[in-house]
BAVEX-896233 format. One record per atom (N, C-alpha, C): residue number from 1; residue in one letter; atom name; z negated, x negated, y negated. Coordinates in nm, 3 decimals. Layout:
residues N
{NUM, "a", "CA", {Z, X, Y}}
...
***
This chain:
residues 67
{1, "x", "N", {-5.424, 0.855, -0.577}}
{1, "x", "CA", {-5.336, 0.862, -0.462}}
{1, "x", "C", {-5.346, 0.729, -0.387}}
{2, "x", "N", {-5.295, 0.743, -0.249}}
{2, "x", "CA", {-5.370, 0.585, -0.173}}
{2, "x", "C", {-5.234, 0.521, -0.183}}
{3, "x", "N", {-5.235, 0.432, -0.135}}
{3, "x", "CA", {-5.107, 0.335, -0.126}}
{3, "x", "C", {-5.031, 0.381, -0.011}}
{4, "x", "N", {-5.107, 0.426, 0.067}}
{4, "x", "CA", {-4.998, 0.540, 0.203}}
{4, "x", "C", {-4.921, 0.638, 0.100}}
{5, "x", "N", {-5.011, 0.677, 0.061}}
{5, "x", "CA", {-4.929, 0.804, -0.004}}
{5, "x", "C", {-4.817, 0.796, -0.110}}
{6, "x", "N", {-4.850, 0.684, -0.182}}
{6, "x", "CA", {-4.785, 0.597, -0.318}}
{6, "x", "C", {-4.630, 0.588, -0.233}}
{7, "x", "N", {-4.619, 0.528, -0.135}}
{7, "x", "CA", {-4.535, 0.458, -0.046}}
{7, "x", "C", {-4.427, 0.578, 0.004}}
{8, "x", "N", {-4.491, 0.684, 0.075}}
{8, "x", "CA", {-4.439, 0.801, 0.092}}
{8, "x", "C", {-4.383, 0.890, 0.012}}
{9, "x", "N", {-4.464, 0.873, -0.126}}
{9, "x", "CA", {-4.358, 0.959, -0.215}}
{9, "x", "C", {-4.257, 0.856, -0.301}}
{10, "x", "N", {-4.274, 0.738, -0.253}}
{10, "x", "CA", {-4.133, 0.659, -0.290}}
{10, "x", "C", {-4.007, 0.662, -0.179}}
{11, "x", "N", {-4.094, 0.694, -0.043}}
{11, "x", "CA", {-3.981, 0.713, 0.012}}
{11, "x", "C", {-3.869, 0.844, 0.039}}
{12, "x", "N", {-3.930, 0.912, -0.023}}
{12, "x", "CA", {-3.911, 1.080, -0.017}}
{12, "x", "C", {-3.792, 1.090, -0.161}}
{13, "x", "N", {-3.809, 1.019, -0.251}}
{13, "x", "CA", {-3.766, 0.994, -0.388}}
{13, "x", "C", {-3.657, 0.896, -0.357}}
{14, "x", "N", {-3.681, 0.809, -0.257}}
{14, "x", "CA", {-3.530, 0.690, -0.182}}
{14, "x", "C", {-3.418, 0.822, -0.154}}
{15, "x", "N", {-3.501, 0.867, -0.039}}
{15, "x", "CA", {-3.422, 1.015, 0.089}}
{15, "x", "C", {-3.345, 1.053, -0.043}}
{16, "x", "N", {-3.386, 1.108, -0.145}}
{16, "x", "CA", {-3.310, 1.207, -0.237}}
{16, "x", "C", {-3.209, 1.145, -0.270}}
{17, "x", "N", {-3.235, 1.059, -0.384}}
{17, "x", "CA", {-3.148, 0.930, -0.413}}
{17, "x", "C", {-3.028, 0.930, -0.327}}
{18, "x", "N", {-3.023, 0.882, -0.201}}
{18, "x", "CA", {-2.960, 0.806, -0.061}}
{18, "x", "C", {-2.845, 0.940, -0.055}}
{19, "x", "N", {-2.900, 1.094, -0.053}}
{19, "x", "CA", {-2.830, 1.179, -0.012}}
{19, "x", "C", {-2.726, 1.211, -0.138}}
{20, "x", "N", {-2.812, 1.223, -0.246}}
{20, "x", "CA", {-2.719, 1.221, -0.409}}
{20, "x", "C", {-2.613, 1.126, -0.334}}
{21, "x", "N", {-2.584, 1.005, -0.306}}
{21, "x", "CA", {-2.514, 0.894, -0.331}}
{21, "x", "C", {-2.405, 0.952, -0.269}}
{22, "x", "N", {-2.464, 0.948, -0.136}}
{22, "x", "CA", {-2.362, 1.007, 0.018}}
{22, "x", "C", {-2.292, 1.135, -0.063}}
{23, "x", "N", {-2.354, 1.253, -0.096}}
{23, "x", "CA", {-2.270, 1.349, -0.089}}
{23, "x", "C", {-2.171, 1.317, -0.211}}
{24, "x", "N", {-2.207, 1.206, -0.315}}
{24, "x", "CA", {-2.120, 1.214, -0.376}}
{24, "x", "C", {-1.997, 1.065, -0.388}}
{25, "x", "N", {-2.031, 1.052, -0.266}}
{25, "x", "CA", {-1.912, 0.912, -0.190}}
{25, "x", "C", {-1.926, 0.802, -0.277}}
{26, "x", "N", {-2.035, 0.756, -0.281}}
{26, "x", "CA", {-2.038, 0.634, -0.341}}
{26, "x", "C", {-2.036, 0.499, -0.242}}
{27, "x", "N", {-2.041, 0.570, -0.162}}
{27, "x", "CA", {-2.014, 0.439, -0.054}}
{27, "x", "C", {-1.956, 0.442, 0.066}}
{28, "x", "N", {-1.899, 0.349, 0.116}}
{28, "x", "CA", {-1.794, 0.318, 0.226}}
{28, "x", "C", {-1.863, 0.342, 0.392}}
{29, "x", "N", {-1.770, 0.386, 0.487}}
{29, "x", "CA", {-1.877, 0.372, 0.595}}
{29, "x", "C", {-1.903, 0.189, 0.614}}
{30, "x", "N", {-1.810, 0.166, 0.598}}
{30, "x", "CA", {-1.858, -0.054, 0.603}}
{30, "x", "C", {-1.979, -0.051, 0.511}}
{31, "x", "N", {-1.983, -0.020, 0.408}}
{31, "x", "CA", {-2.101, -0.076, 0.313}}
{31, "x", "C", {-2.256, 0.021, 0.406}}
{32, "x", "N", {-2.174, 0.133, 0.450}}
{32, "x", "CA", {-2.305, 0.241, 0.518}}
{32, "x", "C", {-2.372, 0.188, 0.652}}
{33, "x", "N", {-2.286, 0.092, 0.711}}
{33, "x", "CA", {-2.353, -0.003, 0.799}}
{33, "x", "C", {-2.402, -0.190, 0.787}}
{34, "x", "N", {-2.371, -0.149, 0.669}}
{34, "x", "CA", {-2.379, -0.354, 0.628}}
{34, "x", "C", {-2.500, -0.384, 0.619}}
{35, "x", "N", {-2.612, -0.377, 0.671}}
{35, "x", "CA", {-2.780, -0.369, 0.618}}
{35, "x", "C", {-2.757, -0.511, 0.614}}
{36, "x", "N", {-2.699, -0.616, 0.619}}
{36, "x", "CA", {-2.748, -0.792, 0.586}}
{36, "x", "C", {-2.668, -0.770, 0.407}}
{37, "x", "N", {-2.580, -0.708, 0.366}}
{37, "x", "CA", {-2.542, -0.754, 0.298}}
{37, "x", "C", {-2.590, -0.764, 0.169}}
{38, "x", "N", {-2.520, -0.811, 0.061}}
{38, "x", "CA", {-2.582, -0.763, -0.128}}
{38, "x", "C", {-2.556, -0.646, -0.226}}
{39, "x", "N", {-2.508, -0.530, -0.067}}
{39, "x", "CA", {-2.486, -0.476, -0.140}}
{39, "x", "C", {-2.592, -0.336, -0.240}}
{40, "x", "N", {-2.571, -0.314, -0.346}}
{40, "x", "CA", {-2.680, -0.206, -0.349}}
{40, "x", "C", {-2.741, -0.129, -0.231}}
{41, "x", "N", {-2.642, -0.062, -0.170}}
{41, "x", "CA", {-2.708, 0.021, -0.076}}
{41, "x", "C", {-2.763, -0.056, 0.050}}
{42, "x", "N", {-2.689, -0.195, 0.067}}
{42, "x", "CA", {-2.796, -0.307, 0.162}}
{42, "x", "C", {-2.966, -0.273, 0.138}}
{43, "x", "N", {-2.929, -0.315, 0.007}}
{43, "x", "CA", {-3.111, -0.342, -0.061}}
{43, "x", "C", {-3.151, -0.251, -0.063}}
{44, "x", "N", {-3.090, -0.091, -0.036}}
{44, "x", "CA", {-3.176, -0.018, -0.082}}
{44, "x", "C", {-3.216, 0.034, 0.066}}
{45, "x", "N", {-3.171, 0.012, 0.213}}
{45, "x", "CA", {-3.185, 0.034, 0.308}}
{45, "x", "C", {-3.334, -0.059, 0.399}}
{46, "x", "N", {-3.328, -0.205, 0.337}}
{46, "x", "CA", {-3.406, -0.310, 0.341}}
{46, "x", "C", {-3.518, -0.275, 0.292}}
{47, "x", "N", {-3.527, -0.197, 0.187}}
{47, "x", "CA", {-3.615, -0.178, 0.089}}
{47, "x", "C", {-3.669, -0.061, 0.143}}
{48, "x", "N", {-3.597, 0.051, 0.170}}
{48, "x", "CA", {-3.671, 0.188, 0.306}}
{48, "x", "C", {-3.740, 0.147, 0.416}}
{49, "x", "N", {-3.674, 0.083, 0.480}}
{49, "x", "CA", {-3.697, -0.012, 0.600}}
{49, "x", "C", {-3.887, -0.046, 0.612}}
{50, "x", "N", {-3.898, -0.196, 0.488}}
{50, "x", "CA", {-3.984, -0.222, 0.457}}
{50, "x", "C", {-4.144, -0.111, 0.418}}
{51, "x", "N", {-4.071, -0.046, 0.335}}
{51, "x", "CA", {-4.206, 0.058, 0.331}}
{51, "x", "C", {-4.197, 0.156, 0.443}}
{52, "x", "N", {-4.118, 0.220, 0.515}}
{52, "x", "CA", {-4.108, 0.275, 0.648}}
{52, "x", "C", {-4.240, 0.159, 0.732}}
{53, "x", "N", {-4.162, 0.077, 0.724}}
{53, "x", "CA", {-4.319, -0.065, 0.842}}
{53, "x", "C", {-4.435, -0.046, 0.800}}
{54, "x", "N", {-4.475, -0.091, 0.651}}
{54, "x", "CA", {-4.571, -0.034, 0.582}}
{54, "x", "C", {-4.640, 0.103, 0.613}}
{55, "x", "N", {-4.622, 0.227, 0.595}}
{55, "x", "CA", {-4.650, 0.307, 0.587}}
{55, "x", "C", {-4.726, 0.370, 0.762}}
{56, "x", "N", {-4.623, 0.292, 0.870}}
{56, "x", "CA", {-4.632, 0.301, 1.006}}
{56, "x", "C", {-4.738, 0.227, 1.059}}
{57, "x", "N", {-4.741, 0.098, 0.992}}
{57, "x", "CA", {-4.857, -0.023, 0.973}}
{57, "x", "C", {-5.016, 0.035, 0.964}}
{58, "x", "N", {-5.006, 0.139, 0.822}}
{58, "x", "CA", {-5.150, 0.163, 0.789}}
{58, "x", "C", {-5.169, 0.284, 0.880}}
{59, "x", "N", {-5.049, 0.353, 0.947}}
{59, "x", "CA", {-5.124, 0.480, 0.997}}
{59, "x", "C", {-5.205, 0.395, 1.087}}
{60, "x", "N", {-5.139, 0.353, 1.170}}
{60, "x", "CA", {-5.185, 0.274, 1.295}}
{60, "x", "C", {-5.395, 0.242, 1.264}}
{61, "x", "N", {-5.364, 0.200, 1.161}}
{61, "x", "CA", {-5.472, 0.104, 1.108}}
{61, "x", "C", {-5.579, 0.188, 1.071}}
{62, "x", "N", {-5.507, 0.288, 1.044}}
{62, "x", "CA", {-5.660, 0.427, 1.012}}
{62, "x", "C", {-5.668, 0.467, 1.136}}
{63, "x", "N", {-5.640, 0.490, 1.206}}
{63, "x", "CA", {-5.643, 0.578, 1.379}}
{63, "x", "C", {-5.696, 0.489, 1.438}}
{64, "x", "N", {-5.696, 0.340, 1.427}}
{64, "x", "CA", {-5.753, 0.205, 1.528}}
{64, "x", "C", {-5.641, 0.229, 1.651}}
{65, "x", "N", {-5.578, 0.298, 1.559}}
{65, "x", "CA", {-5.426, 0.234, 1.727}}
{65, "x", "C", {-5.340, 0.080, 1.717}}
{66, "x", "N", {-5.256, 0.066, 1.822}}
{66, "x", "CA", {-5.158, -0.035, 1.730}}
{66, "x", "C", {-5.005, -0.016, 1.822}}
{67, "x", "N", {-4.941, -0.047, 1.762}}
{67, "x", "CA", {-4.800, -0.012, 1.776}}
{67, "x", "C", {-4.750, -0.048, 1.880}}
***
């Protein structure tokens, strides 16, 4: 599997995760907008974020487009 793809099915496996959390109120709407903070779901938004760039990065990079 390529590292595009590696990346994508981690982020697909975040999505699940993220929705488990939500439907089962683990978090505040403050914590649901805090992306600077420490909170778990900070990092785990930072951490989507990041491979979201990644993943947008290499399409670009196989097509010879750029963003």
């Amino acid at each position: 599997m390529s590292d595009k793809q590696e990346m994508i099915k981690q982020m697909l496996e975040m999505q699940k995760r993220f929705i488990e959390l939500e439907q089962a109120g683990e978090f505040s709407a403050e914590e649901y907008y805090d992306s600077d903070g420490d909170s778990e779901l900070a990092k785990f938004k930072r951490t989507y974020d990041e491979l979201a760039t990644k993943v947008v990065d290499l399409a670009h990079e196989e097509k010879g487009s750029r963003r």
